[in-house]
C-alpha positions as CSV (number, residue, x, y, z in Angstrom):
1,X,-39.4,-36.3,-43.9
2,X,-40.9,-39.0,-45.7
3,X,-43.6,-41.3,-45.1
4,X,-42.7,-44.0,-43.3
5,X,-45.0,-46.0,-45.6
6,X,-41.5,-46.0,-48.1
7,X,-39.3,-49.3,-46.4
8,X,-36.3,-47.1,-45.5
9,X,-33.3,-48.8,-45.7
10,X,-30.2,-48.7,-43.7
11,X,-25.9,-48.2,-44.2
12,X,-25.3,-51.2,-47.1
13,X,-22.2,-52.4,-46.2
14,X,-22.0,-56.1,-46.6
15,X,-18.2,-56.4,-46.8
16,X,-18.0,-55.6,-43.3
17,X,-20.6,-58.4,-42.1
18,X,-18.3,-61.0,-40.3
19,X,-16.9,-57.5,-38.2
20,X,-21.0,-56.1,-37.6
21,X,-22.1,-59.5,-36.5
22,X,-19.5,-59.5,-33.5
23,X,-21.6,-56.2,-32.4
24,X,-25.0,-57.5,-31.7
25,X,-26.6,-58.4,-28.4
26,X,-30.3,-59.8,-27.9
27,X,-32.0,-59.1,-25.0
28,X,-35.0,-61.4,-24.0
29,X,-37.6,-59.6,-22.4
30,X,-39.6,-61.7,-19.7
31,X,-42.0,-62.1,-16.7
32,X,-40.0,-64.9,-15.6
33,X,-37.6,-67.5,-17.5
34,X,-39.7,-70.6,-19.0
35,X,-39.0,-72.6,-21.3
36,X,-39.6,-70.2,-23.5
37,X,-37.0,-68.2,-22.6
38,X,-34.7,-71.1,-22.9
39,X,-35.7,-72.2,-26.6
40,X,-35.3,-68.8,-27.6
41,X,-31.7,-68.6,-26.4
42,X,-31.0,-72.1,-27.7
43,X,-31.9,-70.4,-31.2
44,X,-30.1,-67.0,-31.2
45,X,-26.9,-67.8,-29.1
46,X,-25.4,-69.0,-32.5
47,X,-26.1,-65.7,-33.8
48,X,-24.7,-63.0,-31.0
49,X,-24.7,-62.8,-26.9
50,X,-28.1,-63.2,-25.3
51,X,-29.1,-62.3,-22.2
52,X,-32.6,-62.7,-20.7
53,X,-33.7,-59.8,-18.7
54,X,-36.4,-60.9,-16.3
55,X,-39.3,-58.8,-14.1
56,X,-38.6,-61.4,-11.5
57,X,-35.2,-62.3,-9.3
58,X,-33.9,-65.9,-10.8
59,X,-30.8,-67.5,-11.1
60,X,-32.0,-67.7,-14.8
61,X,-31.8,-64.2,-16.1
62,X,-30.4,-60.9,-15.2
63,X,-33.0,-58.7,-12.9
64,X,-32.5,-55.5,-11.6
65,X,-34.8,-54.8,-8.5
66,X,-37.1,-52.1,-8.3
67,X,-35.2,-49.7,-5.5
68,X,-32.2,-49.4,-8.6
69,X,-34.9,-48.3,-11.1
70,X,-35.5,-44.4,-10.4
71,X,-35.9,-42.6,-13.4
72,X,-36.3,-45.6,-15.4
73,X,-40.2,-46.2,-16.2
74,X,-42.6,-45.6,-19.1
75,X,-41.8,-47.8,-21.6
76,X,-44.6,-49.5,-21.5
77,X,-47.2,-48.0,-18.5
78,X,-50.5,-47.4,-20.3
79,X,-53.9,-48.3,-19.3
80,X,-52.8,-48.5,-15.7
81,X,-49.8,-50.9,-16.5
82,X,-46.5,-51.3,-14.3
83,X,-44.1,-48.5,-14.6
84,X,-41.3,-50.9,-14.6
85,X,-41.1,-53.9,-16.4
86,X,-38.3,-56.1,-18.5
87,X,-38.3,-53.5,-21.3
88,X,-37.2,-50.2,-18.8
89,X,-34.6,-53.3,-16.5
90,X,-33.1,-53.7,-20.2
91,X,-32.6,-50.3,-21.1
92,X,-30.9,-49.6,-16.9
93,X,-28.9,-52.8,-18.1
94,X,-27.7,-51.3,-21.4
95,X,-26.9,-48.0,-19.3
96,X,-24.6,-49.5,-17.2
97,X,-22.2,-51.8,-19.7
98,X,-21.5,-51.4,-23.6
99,X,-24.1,-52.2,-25.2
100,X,-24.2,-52.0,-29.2
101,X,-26.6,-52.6,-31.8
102,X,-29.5,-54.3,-29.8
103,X,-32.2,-56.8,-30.6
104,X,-35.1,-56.7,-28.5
105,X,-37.3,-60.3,-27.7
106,X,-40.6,-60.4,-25.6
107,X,-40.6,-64.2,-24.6
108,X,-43.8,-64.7,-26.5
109,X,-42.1,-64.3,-30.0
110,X,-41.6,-67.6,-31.6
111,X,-39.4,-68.8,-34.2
112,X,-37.3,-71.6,-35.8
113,X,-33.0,-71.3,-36.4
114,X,-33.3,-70.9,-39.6
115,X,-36.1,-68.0,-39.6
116,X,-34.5,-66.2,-36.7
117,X,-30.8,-66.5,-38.9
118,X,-32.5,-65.5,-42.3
119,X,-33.9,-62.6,-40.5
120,X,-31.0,-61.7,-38.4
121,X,-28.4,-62.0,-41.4
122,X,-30.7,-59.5,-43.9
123,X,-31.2,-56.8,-41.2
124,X,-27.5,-56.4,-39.8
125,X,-26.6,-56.1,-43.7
126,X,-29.5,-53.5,-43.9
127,X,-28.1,-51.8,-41.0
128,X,-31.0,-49.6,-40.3
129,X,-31.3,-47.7,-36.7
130,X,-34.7,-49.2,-36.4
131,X,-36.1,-52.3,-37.5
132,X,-39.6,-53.1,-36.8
133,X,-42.8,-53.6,-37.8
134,X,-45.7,-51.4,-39.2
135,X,-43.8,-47.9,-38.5
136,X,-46.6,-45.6,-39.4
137,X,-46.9,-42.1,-39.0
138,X,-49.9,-40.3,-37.0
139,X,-50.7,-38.6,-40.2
140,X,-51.6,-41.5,-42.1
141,X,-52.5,-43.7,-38.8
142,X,-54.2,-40.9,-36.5
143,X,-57.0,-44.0,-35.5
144,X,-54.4,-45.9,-33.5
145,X,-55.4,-45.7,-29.7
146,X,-52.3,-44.7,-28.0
147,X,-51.1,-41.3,-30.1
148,X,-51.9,-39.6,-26.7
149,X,-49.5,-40.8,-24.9
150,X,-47.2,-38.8,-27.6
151,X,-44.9,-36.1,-25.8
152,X,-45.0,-32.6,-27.2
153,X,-41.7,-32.6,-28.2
154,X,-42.4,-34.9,-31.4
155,X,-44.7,-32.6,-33.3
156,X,-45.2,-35.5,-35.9
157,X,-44.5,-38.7,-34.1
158,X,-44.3,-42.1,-35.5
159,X,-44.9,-45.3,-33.8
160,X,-43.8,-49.1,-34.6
161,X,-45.1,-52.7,-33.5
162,X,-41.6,-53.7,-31.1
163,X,-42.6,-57.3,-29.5
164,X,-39.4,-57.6,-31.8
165,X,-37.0,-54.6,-33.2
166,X,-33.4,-54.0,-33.5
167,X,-32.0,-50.1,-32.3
168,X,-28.9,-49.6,-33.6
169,X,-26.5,-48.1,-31.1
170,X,-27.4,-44.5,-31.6
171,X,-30.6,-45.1,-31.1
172,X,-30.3,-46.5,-28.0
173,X,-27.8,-44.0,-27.2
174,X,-30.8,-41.4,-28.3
175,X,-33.6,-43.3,-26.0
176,X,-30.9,-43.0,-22.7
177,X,-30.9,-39.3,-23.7
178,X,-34.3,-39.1,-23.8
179,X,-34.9,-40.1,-20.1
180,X,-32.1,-38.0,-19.1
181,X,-33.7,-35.0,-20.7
182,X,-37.5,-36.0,-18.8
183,X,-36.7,-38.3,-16.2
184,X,-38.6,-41.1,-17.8
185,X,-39.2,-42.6,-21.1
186,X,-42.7,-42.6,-23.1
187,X,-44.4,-45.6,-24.6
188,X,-42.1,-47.4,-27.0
189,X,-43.9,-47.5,-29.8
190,X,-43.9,-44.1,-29.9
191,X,-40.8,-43.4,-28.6
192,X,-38.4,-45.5,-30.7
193,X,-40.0,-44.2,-34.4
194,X,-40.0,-41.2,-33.3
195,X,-36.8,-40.3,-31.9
196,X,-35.3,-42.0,-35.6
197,X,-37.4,-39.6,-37.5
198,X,-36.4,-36.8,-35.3
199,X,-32.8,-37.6,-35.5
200,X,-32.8,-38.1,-38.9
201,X,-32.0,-41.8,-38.4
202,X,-32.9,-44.9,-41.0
203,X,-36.0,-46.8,-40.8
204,X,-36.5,-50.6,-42.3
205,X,-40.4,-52.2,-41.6
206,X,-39.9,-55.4,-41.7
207,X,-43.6,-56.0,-43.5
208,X,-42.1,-53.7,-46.3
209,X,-38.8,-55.2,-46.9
210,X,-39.6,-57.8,-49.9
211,X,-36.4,-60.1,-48.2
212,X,-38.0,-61.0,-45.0
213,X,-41.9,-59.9,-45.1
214,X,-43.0,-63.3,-45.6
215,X,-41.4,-63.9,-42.0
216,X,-44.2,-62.2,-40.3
217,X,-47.7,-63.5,-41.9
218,X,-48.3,-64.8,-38.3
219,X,-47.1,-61.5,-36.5
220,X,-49.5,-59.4,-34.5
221,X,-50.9,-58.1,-31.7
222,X,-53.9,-60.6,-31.8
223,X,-55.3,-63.0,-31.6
224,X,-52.6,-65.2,-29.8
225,X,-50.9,-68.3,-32.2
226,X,-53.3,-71.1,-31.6
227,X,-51.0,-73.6,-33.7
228,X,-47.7,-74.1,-35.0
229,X,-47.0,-71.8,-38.0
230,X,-44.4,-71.1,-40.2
231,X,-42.1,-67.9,-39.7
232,X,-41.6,-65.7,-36.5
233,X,-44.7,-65.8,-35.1
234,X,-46.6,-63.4,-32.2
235,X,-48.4,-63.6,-29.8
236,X,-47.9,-67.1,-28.8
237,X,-49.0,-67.4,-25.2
238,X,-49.6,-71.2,-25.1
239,X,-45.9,-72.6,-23.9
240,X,-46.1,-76.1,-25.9
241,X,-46.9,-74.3,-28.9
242,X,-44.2,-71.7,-28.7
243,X,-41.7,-74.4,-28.3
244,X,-43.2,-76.4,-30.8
245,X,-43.1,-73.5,-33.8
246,X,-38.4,-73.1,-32.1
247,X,-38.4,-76.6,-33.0
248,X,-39.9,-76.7,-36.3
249,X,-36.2,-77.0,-38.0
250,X,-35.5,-80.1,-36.0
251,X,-38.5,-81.6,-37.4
252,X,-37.8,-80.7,-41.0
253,X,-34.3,-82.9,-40.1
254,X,-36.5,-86.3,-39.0
């Protein structure tokens, strides 16, 4: 395989667009709805379905209680975490209805209309099974903390940055397989690169792709935002300023 450091790109097929853009779904992954929550559905419902997947029961978002989860945990339980939170209730949602290609939203991902459509537009015309940012390989990587958490079945595992991401359909199909095969999943960062490596599917890293890089100068895992910037932005923990950098394009209009 090649390195992942190459920006892999997906199935070109742009005269199919208007039919591939009826296919996508975005689930927005939560604690609990805020207004968070809201502003990002406010600017991706003109884009494809959204639904809001909550670790809490509200009237707000779709929840799926604990006693429905067996079999669905490790997504994200490291360093003594939850073995159930929004990621693993999306992924029992997607196994029970049919889902397609799906974009995945933690609620602390920020981001105007217009960066959310110029991103959204490039990357279903890229098609790629995974898009995400810095997919690197353990080779190249082997200081990043959480390569033990790797199962033994990827003998040269990958791992991606997924706050935000897009799985095609077979890869999700491939990650429901997955848990089926070991009765849970592994940690997603590891698990989504590596199953499209194993599976011979198509990578695009966002921070590689010369069409929406500049997007994600304020992307991270920390520090958190501590102002408004431009682009998609993460982690941006303080509410007013998360709704602040989803309403940047109805300043631009004043």
């Amino acid at each position: 395989m090649e390195s992942p450091r190459k920006n892999f790109r997906g199935r070109e097929d742009r005269g199919r667009n208007i039919h591939r853009l009826m296919k996508e779904v975005f689930l927005i992954l939560c604690r609990q709805p805020s207004r968070a929550t809201l502003a990002l559905e406010s600017n991706l419902r003109h884009l494809a379905p959204v639904v809001t997947i909550s670790d809490s029961a509200s009237d707000e978002a779709t929840f799926i209680p604990d006693e429905q989860m067996q079999g669905f945990t490790g997504l994200c339980s490291f360093g003594g975490g939850p073995q159930v939170t929004a990621w693993e209730r999306a992924f029992k949602y997607l196994a029970d209805t049919d889902y397609q290609n799906v974009w995945f939203i933690e609620d602390d991902v920020a981001g105007s209309p217009s960066d959310f459509q110029h991103l959204f537009e490039h990357t279903v015309a890229c098609n790629a099974d995974l898009s995400a940012i810095n997919i690197k390989a353990h080779a190249t990587d082997w200081v990043w903390p959480h390569w033990h958490l790797t199962p033994k079945r990827f003998h040269s595992p990958l791992r991606s940055f997924n706050p935000l991401c897009r799985l095609s359909q077979d890869l999700v199909s491939e990650s429901l397989r997955f848990r089926e095969g070991h009765g849970s999943f592994c940690f997603q960062e590891i698990l989504f690169a590596s199953l499209t490596a194993e599976k011979g599917l198509s990578f695009n890293d966002w921070t590689l792709d010369p069409g929406v890089r500049s997007l994600f100068s304020s992307f991270r895992y920390q520090p958190h935002v501590e102002k408004p910037r431009a682009g998609i932005c993460h982690p941006v923990k303080n509410l007013e300023i998360h709704v602040e950098i989803c309403h940047q394009d109805d300043e631009k209009r004043i």
